[in-house]
N, C-alpha and C positions, 0 to 999 in steps of 0.2 A: 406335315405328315404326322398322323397321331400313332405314336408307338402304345399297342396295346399295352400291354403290360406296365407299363408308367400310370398309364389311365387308369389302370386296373386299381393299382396301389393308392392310388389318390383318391378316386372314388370309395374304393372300402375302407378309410378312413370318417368317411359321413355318410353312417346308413339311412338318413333318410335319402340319399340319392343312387338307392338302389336300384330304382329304376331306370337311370342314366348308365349305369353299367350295363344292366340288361341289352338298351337300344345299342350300346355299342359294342357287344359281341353281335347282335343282331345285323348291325352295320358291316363287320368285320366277318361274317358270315364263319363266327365262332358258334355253333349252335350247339353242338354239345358241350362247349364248356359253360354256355348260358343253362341249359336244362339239366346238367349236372349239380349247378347253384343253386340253379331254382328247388330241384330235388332236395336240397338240402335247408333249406327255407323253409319247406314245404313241411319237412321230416321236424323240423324247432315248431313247429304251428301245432302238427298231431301232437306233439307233447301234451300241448297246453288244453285239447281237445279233451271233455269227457269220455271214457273210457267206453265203447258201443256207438258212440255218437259219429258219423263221417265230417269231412272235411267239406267246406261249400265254399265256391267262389266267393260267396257273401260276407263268409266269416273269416278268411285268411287272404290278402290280396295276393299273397305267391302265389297261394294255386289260382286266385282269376288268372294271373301274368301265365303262367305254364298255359294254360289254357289257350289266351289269347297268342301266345307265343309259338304253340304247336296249330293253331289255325292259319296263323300267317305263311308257316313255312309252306303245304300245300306238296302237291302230287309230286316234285321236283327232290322233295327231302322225306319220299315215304318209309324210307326205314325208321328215319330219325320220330317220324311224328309215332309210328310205331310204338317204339321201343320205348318211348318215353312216354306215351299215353298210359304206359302200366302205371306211373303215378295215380293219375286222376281216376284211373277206373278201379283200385284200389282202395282210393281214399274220398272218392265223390259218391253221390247219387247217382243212379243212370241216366236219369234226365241232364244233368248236369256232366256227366262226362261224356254220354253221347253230339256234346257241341263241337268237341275235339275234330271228329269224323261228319259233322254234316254244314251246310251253310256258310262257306268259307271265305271271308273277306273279297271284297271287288279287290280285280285284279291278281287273282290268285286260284291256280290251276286244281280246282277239286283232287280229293285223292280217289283213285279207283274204286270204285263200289264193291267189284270182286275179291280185292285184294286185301281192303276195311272186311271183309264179310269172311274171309278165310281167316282172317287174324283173330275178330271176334271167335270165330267157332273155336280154334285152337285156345284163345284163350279162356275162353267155359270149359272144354275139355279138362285146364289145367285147374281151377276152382273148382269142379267137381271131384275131384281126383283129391285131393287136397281138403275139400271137404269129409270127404269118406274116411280120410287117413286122421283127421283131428276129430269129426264130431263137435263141430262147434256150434256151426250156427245154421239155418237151413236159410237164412234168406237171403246170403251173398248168391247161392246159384241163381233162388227168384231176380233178382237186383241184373244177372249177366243175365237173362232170358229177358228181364223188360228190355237191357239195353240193345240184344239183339232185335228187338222189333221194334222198337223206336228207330233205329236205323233204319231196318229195311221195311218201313212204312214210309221215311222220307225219301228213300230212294224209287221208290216204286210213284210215289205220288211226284217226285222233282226228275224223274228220268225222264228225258227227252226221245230219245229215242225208245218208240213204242215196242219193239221189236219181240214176239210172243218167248221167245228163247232166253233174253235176258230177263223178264216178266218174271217167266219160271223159276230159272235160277236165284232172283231175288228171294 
């Protein structure tokens, strides 16, 4: 029987087997104490990032892991993929944090398209607002407008069910 916290301590003794901690909170169906880590991974990476410049999967493998990490979890842990996706759409392109919300590992329960789509709108609401109050930059809102249609062009094109009311709503 593997006692988490043993594993934990032994494991963050040698960071290159960070990703072995990762799979076994994932195992251990610790997910926010995994995306709280990763969060924090993620926040040492932006350090080191030019100042303007986002974060990409490319160039930090935390956030590919957050990424891939919040695609595995799937419809079952929608808050968690939520809440923690304000990472990537923060710190990613929209292209690149839109993978979070679409095309979700076999074997693994899509999240709600309405639900991804109420989350997006609320959280442009929250950049715009925020925008207006700093005056900073005008292309984080452009950035949350691509990402909302990047979505719901994959949803309209991957929806199954044709059904003129959902179409719309999209």
């Amino acid at each position: 029987l593997c006692v988490v916290e043993e594993c934990e301590k032994l494991l963050l003794t040698y960071p290159e087997l960070w990703e072995d901690l990762l799979w076994l909170y994932y195992g251990k169906k610790l997910h926010i104490r995994a995306l709280e880590w990763l969060s924090k991974l993620c926040e040492n990476d932006r350090d080191v990032i030019p100042v303007g410049e986002r974060l990409s999967p490319s160039r930090s493998p935390y956030m590919a892991k957050t990424i891939e990490y919040l695609r595995k979890l799937g419809k079952e842990f929608t808050d968690t993929v939520l809440k923690y996706s304000r990472i990537v759409l923060e710190n990613c392109s929209p292209r690149d944090a839109i993978t979070v919300f679409i095309d979700p590992p076999t074997g693994v329960e899509p999240l709600d398209a309405k639900i991804v789509l109420q989350f997006l709108e609320k959280y442009d609401e929250e950049v715009v607002t925020l925008l207006a109050e700093t005056s900073t930059e005008s292309t984080s809102a452009e950035d949350d407008t691509t990402l909302a249609i990047l979505f719901l062009q994959n949803q309209i094109m991957c929806h199954e069910e044709q059904s003129a009311s959902v179409h719309n709503k999209l």
